[in-house]
N, CA, C and O of each residue as an XYZ file, in Angstrom:
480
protein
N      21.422     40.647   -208.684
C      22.320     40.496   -209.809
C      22.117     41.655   -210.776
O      21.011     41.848   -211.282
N      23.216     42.464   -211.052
C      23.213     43.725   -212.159
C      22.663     43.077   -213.287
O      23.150     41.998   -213.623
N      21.927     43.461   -213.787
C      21.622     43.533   -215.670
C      23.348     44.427   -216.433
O      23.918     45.516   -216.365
N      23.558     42.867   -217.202
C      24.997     43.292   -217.493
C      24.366     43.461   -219.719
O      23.848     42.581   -220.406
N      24.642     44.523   -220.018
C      24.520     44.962   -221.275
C      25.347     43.617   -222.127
O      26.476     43.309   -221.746
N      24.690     42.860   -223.292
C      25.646     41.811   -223.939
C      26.300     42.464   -224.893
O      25.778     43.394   -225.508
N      27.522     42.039   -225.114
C      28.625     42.850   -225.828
C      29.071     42.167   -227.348
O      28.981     40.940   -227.340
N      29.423     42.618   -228.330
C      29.318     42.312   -229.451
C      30.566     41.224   -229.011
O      31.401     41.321   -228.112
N      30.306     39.986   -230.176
C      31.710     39.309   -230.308
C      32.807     40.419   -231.279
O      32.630     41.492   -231.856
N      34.008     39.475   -231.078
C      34.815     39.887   -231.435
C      34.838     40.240   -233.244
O      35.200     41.168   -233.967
N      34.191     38.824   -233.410
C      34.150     38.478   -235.470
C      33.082     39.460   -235.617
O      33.043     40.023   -236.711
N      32.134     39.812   -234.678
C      30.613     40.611   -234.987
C      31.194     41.722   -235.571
O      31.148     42.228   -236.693
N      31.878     42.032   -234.298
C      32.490     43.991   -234.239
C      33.730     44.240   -235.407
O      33.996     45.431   -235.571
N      34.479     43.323   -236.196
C      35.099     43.379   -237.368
C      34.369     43.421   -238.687
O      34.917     43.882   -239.688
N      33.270     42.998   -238.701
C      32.541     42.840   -239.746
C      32.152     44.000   -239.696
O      32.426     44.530   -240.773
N      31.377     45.084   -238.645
C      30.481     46.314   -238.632
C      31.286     46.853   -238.944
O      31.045     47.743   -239.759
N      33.172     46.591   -238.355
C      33.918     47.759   -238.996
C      34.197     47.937   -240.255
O      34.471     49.036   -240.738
N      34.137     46.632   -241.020
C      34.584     46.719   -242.430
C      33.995     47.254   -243.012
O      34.491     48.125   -243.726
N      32.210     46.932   -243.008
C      31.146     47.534   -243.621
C      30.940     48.998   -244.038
O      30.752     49.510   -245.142
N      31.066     49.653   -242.443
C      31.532     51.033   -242.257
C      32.729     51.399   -242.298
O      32.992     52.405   -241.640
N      33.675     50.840   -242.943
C      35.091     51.227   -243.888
C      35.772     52.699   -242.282
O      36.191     53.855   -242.337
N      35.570     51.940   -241.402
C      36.212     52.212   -239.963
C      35.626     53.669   -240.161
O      36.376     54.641   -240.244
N      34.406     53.761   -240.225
C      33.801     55.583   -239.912
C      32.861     55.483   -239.207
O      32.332     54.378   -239.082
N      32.305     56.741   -238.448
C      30.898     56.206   -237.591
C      30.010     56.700   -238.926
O      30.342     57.686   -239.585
N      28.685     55.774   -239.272
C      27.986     54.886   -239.822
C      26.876     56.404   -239.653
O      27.045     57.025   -240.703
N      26.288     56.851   -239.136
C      26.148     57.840   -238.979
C      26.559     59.429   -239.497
O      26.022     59.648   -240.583
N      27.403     60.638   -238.986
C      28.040     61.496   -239.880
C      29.515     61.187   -240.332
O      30.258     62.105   -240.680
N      29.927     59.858   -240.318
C      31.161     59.527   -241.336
C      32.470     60.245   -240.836
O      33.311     60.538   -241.686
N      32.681     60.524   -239.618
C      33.991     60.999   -239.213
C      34.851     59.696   -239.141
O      34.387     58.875   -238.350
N      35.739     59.399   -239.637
C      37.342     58.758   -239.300
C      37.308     58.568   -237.980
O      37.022     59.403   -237.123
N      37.647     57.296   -237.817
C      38.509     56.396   -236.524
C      39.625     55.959   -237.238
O      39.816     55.382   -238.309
N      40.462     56.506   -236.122
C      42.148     56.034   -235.668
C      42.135     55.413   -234.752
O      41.190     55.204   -233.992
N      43.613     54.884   -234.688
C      44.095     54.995   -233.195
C      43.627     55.346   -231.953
O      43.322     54.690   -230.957
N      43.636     56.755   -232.271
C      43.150     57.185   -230.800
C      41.501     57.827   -230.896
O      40.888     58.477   -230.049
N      41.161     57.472   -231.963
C      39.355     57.778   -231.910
C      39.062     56.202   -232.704
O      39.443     55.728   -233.774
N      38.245     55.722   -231.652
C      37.503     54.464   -231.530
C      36.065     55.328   -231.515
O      35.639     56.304   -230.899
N      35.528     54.358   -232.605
C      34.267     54.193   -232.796
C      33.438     52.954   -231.653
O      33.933     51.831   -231.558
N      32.068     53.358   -230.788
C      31.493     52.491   -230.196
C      30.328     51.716   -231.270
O      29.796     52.199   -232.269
N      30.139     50.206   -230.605
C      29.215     49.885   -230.919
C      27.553     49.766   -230.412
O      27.312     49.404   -229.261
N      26.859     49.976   -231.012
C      25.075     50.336   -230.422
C      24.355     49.525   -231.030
O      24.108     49.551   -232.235
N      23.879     48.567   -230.053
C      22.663     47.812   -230.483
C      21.526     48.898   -230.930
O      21.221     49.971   -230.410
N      21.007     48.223   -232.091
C      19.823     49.430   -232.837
C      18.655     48.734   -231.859
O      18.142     49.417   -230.973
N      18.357     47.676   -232.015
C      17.382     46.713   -231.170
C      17.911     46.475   -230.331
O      18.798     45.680   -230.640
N      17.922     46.856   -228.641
C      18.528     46.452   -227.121
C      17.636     45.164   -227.147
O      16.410     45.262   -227.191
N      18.412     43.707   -227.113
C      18.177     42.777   -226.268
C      17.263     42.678   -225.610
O      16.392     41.840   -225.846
N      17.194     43.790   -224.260
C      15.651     43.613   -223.978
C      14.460     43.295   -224.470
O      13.547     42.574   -224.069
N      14.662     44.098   -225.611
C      13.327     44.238   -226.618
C      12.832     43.268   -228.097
O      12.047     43.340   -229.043
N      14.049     42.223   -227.446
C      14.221     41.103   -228.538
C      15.723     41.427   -229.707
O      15.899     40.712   -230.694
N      16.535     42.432   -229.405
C      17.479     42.867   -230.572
C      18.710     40.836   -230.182
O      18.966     40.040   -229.279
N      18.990     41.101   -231.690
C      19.988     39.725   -231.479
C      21.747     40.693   -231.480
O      21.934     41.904   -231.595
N      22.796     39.535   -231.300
C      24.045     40.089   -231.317
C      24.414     39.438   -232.526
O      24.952     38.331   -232.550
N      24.041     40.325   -233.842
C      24.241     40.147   -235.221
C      24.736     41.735   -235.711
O      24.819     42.829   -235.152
N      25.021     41.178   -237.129
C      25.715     42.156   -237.772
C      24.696     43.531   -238.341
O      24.943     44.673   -238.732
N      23.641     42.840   -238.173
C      22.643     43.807   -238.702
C      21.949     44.479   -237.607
O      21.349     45.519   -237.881
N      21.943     44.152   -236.711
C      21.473     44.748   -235.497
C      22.776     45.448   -234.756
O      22.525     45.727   -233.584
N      23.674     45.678   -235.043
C      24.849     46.980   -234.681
C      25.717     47.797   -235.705
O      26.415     47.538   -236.686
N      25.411     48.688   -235.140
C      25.903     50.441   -235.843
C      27.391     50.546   -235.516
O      27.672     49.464   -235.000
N      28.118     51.056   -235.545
C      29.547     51.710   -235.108
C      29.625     52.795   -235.089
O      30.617     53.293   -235.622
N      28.704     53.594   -234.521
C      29.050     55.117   -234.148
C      30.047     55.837   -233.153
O      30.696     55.309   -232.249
N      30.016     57.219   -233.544
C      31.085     58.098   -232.679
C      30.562     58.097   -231.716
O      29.390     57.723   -231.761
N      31.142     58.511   -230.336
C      30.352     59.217   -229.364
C      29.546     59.342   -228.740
O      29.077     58.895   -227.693
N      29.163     60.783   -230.262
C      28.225     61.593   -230.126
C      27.178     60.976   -230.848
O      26.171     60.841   -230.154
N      27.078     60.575   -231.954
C      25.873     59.700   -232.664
C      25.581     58.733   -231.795
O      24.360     58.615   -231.900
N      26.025     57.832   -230.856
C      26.084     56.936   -230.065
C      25.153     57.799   -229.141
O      24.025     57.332   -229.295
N      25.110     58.750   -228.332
C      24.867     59.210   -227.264
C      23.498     59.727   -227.984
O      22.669     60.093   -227.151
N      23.079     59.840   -229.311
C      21.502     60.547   -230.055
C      20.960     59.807   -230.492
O      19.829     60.120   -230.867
N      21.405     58.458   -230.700
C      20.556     57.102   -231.085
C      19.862     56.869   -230.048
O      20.077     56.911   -228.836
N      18.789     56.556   -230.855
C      17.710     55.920   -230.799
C      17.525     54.646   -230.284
O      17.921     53.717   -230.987
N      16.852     54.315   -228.883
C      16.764     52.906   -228.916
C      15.448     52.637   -228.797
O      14.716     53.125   -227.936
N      14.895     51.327   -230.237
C      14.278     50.863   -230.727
C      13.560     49.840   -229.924
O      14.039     49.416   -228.873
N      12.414     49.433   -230.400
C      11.700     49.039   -228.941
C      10.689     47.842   -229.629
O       9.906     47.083   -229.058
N      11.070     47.993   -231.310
C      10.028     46.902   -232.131
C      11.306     46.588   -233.611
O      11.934     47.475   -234.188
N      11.372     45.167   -233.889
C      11.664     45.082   -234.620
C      11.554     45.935   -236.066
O      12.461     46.269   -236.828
N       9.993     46.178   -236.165
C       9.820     46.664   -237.401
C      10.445     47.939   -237.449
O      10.291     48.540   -238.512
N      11.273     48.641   -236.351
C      11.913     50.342   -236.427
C      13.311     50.100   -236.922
O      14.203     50.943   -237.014
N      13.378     48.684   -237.260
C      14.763     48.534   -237.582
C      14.648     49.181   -239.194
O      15.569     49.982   -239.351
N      14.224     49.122   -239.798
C      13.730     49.836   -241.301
C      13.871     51.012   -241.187
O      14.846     51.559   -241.703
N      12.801     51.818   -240.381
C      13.340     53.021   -240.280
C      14.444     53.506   -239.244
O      13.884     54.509   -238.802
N      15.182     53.457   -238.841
C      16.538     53.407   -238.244
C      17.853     53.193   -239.010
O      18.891     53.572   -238.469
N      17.896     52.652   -240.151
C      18.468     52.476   -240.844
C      18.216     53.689   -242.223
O      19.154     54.372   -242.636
N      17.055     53.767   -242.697
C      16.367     54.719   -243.376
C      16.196     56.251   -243.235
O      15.952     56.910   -244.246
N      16.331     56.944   -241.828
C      16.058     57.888   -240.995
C      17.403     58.554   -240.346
O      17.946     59.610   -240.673
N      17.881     57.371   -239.056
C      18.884     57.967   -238.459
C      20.274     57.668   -239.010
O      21.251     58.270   -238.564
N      20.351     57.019   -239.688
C      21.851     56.575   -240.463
C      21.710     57.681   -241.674
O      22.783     58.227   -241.929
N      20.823     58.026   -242.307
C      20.532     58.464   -243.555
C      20.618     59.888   -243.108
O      21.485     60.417   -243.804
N      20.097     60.780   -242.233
C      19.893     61.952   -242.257
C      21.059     62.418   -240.952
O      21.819     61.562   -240.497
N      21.076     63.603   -240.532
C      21.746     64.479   -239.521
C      20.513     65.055   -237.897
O      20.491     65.306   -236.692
N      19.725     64.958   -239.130
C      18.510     65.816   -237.339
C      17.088     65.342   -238.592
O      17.085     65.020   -239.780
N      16.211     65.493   -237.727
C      14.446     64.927   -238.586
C      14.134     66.551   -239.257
O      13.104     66.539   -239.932
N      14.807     67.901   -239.201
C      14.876     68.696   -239.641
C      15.586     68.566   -241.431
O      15.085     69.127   -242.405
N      16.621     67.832   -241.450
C      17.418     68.295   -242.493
C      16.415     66.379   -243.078
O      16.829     65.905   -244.136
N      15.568     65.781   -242.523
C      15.079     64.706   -243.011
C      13.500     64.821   -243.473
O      12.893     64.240   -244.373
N      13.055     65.842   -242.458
C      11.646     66.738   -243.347
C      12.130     67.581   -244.470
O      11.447     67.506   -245.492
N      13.197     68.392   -244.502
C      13.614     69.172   -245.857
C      13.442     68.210   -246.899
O      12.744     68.563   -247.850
N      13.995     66.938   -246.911
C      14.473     66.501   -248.030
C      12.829     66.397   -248.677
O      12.503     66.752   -249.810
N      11.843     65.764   -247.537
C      10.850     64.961   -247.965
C       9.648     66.237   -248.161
O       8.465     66.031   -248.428
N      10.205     67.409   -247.981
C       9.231     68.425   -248.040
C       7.948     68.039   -247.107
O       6.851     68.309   -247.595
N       7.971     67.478   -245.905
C       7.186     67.623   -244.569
C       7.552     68.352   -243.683
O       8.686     68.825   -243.614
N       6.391     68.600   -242.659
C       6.637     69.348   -240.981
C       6.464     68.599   -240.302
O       7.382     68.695   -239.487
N       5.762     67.712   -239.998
C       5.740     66.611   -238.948
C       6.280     65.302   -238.995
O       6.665     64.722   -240.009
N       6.282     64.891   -237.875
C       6.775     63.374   -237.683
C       5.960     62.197   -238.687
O       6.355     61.472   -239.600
N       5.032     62.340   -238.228
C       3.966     61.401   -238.931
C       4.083     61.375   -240.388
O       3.995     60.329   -241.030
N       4.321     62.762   -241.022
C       4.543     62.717   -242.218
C       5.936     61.913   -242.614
O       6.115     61.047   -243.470
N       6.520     62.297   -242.018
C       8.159     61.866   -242.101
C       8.050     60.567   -242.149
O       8.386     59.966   -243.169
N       7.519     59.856   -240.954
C       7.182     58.296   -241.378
C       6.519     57.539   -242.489
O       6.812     56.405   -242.869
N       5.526     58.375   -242.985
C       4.896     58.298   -244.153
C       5.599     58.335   -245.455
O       5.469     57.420   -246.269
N       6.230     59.221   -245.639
C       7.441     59.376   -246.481
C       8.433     58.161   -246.779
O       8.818     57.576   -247.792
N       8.707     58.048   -245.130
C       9.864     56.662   -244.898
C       9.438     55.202   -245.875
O       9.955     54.587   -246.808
N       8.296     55.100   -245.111
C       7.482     53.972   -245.186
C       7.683     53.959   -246.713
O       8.349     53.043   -247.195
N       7.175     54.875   -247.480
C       6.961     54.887   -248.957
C       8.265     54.457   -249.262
O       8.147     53.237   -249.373
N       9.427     54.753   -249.459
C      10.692     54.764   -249.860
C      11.103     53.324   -248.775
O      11.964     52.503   -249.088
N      10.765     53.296   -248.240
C      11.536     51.423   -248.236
C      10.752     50.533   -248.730
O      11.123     49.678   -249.534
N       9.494     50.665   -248.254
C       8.230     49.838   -249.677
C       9.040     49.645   -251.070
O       9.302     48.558   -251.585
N       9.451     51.186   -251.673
C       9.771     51.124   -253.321
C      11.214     50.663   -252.985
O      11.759     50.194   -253.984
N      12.103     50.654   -251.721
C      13.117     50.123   -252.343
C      13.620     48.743   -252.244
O      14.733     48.274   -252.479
N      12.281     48.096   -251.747
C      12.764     46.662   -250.916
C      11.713     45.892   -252.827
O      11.765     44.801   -253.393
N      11.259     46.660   -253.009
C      10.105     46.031   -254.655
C      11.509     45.765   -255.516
O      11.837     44.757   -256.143
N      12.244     47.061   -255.321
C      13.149     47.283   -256.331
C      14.737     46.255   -255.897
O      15.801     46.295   -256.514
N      14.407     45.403   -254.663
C      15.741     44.628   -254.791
C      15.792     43.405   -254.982
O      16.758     42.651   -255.099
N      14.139     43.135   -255.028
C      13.828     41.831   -254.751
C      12.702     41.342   -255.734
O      12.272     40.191   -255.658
């Protein structure tokens, strides 16, 4: 028996579109008609992801085809923080004035710490 990928409902995939005001969620290009945005589990099922609104993106393509698939709940923070937020971990070390990864996470970590204090 194929391993068949589970597919967003119908009410799921209207909601991600509204959210993202019909753009990929990612670098913000316009869907029409004839450019449909896909949807990407951030968390694959396999790995425990649910078929919720918060666990799918609406990306182009090409953002679709450079995402990241997540392998622990807790990367859902940074995935949201990181790859929605930035273009490449280049223009995401500029901001944070790091060279490495590790730093970059470090950085991350700090800034959802202060912004999850600051919503709640």
């Amino acid at each position: 028996m194929k391993n068949r990928k589970k597919v967003f409902p119908l009410e799921i995939r209207q909601k991600v579109i509204k959210r993202a005001n019909n753009r990929c969620e990612r670098c913000g290009i316009d869907f029409d008609e004839d450019f449909k945005g896909e949807f990407h589990h951030i968390l694959p099922t396999v790995y425990g992801g649910d078929i919720s609104v918060e666990n799918c993106s609406l990306l182009c393509s090409n953002c679709h085809r450079t995402a990241p698939d997540l392998k622990r709940k807790e990367d859902l923070m940074i995935y949201h923080e990181y790859f929605l937020r930035f273009a490449s971990f280049k223009e995401a070390a500029q901001y944070y004035g790091v060279d490495t990864r590790i730093e970059l996470y470090v950085k991350l970590a700090f800034d959802i710490t202060k912004n999850y204090r600051n919503k709640y």
